[in-house]
C-alpha positions in Angstrom: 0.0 0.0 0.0 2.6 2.5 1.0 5.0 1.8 -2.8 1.6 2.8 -4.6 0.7 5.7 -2.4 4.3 7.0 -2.3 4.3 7.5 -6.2 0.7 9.2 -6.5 1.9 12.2 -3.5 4.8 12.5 -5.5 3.3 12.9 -8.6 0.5 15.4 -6.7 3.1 17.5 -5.0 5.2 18.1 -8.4 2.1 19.1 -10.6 1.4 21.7 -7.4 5.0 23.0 -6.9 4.5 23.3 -10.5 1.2 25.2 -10.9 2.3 27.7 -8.1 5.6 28.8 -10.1 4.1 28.7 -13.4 1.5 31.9 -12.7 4.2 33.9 -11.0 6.4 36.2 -13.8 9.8 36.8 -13.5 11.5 39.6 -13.2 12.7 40.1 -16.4 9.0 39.8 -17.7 8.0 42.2 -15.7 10.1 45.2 -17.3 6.7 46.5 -19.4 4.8 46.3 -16.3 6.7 48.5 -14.2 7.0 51.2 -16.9 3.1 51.2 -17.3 2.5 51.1 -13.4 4.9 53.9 -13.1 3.6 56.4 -15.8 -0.2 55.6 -14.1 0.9 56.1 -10.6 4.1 59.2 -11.0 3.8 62.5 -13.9 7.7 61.7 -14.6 8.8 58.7 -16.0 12.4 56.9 -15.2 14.9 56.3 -18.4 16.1 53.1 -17.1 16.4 49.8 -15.2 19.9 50.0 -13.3 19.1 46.5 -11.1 16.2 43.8 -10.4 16.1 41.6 -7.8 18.0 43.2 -5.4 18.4 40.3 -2.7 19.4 37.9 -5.6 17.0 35.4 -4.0 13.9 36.0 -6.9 10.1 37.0 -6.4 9.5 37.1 -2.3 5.2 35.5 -1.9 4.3 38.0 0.9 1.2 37.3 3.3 -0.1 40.9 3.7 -3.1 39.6 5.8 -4.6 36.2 6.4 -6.4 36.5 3.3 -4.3 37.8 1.0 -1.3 37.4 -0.9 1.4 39.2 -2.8 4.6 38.6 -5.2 7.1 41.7 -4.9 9.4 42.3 -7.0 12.5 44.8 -6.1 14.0 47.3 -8.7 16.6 50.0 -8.7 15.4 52.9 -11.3 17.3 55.6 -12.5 15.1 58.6 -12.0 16.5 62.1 -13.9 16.3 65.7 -12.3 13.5 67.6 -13.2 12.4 71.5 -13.8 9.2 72.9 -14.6 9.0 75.0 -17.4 5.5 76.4 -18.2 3.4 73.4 -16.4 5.6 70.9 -17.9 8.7 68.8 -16.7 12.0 68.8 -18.5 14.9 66.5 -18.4 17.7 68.1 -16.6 21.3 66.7 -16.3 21.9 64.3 -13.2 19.6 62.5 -11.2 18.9 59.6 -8.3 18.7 55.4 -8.1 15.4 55.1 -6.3 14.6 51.5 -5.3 11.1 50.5 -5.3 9.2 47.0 -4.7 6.5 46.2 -8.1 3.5 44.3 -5.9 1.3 41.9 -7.7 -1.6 41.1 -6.3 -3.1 38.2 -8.8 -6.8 38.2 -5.9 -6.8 42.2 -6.7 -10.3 43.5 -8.9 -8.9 46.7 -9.3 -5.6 47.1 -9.9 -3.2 43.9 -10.2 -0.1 46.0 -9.8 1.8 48.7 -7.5 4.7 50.5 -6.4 5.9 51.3 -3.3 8.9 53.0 -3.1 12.0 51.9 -0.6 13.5 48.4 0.1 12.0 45.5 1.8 12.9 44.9 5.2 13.2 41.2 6.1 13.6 41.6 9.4 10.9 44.0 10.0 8.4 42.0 7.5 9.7 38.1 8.5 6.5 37.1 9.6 4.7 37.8 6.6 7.5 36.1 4.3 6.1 33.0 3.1 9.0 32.2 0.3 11.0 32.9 -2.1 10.4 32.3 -5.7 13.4 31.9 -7.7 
């Protein structure tokens, strides 16, 4: 009983493990979708990506609450100055790396996707760190 029931798990636990990485992007997929959650959520847009995946560990799955769950993804952005000429923003030499975390939420009816801006603090957050998706 246990050689036919030890095959069957096995089987169940690899199609699971790999359901639950196949809906989750990676990071490099997920370039377009930070540019158009940017330009919806700041009025200047970034020129480029300098890093992803800061940690080097992947996508962290997050527990937010007991109900829901998130993928974050980390990013360093270069952001250039700005001036304002006549209501509108120009491009002005220099600027900052800003890090930010892109937040998927795939339960979400509004919107999927968000930015929060700033690093992700393991040791502040470690409870709600459910894994890490490489």
């Amino acid at each position: 009983m246990k050689s036919i029931l030890r095959p069957i798990v096995f089987v169940f636990l690899l199609i699971f493990v790999t359901d639950l990485y196949s809906e989750v992007p990676k990071h490099s997929e997920m370039d377009k979708i930070l540019l158009n959650t940017w330009n919806k959520t700041f009025p200047v847009p970034y020129t480029r990506i300098l890093k992803r995946d800061l940690s080097g560990k992947g996508v962290l799955y997050y527990r937010r609450s007991a109900k829901k769950s998130v993928y974050i993804y980390s990013f360093v952005v270069f952001l250039p100055l700005y001036a304002e000429e006549g209501e509108r923003p120009v491009q002005k030499e220099g600027g900052r790396e800003i890090k930010l975390k892109l937040i998927y939420d795939p339960s979400s009816q509004e919107e999927k996707y968000t930015i929060e801006l700033g690093e992700f603090d393991e040791i502040y957050d470690a409870k709600g760190i459910i894994r890490w998706i490489r």
